[in-house]
N, C-alpha and C positions, 0 to 999 in steps of 0.2 A: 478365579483368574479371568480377566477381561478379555473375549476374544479382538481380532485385529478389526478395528473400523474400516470402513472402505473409506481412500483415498482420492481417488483416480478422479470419479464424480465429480464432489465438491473440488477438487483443483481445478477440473478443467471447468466448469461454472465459473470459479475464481479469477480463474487468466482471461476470460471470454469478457466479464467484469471489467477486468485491471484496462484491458486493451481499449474496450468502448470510453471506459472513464478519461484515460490520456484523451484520448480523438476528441471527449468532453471537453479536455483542456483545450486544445486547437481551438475546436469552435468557440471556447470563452475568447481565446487570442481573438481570433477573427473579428465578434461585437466588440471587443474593447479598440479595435482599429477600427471599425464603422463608428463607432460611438465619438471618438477623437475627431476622424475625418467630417463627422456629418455634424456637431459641437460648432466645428472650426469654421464650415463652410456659412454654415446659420450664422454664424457671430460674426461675419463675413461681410453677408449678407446674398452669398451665389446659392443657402441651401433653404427652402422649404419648411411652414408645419408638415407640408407632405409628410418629406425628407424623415420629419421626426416622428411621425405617426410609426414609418417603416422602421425607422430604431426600434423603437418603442414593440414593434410585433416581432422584430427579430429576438431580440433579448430575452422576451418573454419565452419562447421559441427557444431555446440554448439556455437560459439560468433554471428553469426548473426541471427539465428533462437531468441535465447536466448533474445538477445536485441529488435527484432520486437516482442517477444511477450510482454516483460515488458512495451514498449509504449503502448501494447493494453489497457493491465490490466491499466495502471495510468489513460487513454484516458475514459475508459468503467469505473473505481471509480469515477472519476470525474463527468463523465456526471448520475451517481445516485445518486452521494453527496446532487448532484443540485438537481437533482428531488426529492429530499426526503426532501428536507432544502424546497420546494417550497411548499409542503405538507403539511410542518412543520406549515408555516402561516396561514396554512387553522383550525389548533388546536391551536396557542398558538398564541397573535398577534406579526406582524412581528417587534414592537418596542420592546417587550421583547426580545428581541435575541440578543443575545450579540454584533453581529455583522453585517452588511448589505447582503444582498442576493449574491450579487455579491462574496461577500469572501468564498461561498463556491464552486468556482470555480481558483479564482485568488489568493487565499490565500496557492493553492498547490504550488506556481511557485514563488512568490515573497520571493526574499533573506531574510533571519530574521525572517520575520514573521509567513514561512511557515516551523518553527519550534515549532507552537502554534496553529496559525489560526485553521487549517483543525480541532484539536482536539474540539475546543471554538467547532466549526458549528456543532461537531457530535454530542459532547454533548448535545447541546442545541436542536437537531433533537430529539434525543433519548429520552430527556425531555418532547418534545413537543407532541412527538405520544405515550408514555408509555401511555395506560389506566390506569395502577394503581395509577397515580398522576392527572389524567383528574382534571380540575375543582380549582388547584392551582394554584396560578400566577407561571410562568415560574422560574424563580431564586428561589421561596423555593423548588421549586421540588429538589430531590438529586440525585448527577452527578452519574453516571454509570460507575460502577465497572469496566466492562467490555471494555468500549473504551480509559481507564487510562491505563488498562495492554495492549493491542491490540498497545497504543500509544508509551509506554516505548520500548516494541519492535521492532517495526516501527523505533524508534529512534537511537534504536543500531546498527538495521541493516544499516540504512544510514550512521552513523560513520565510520562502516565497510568499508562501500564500499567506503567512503572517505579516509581510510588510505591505502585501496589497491590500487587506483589508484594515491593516492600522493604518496604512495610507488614505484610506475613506473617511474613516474615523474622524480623521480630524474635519470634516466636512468640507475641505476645498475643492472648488468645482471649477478651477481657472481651466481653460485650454490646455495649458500647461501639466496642468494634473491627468487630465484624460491621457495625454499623448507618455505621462510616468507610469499611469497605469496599463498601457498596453502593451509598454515595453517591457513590465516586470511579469505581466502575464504569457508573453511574447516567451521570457526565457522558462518560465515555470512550465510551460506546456514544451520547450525543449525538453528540460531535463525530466519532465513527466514521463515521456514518452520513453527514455531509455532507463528511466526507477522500473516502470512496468514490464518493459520486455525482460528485465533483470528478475525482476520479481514472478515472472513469468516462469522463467528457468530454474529458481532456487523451487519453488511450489513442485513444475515438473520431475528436478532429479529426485528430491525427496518422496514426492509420490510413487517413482520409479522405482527407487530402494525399498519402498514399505509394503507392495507391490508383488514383491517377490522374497519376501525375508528370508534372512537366514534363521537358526535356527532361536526358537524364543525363548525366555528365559523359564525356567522349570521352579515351579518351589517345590525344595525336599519334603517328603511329607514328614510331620512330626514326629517325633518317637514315640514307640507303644510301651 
């Protein structure tokens, strides 16, 4: 039998993560309104090569910091998803779950169904460590408020960021486009910022609950 992983750790890495990565988004908001404003001012004629040298160090300054820190956060979520989904078997058995162990790690990455999966595994984490349902088979317990709204967010912000980068894609570089892409960055580091504090909260009660478990599950030893 598998003893309980520690939790506490990797969450709180996790949230420390989730929080910097949002304020990443900010700052993306931010160049992508310097970028629009100092485009506009150039095409103008009121701004500067200066003007675009200083874009050009800003951005550098914000796109790749920004980006190594979001691989952390996914990197440091995932590896507590696990340890927590592993914990989860130790209170609820592992064939109650909706899902196999393994999808709370490769259910973030795979096309399709890491539009669902990650939510299935939290859920069912959250179910399995809640002391207030101890003691229920797994599927009556009731799903958590909290990793539905945490999800929905999650969800818009990924859209987000799918229609700004499909929005590049097409390589339009009108003024126009600068001043669409900052306003879709503009909302995506909104809604960023309250996915993460959500996600902040769903990481901490879970951790909290697994933390202090109640009592774990025993296997009968076999017959002699």
């Amino acid at each position: 039998m598998e003893h309980f992983r520690p939790v506490r750790g990797v969450g709180l890495a996790a949230s420390v993560l989730l929080g910097l990565a949002a304020l990443g988004n900010v700052a993306e908001a931010a160049a992508d309104w310097l970028t629009y404003t100092t485009v506009r001012d150039f095409r103008a004629g009121t701004a500067t090569r200066a003007d675009l040298g200083t874009l050009s160090a800003v951005r550098s300054f914000t796109d790749l910091p920004f980006t190594m820190i979001t691989v952390a956060a996914v990197v440091v979520f995932v590896v507590w998803t696990y340890r927590a989904r592993v914990n989860a078997e130790r209170l609820a058995p592992a064939g109650e779950h909706r899902l196999a162990r393994v999808w709370a790690g490769l259910g973030w990455f795979v096309p399709v169904v890491s539009l669902w999966f990650p939510k299935v595994v939290l859920d069912d984490v959250w179910r399995a460590s809640d002391p207030e349902s101890h003691g229920l088979p797994l599927q009556e317990r009731p799903h958590p408020v909290l990793v539905t709204r945490w999800w929905i967010t999650y969800l818009l912000t990924w859209f987000l960021d799918l229609v700004y980068f499909t929005y590049y894609d097409n390589g339009e570089l009108s003024t126009g486009s600068f001043l669409t892409a900052a306003v879709v960055t503009t909302m995506c580091a909104g809604v960023g910022i309250v996915s993460a504090v959500l996600a902040v909260q769903v990481v901490r009660r879970i951790s909290d609950f697994q933390s202090t478990p109640l009592s774990p599950l025993r296997t009968e030893p076999a017959p002699g």
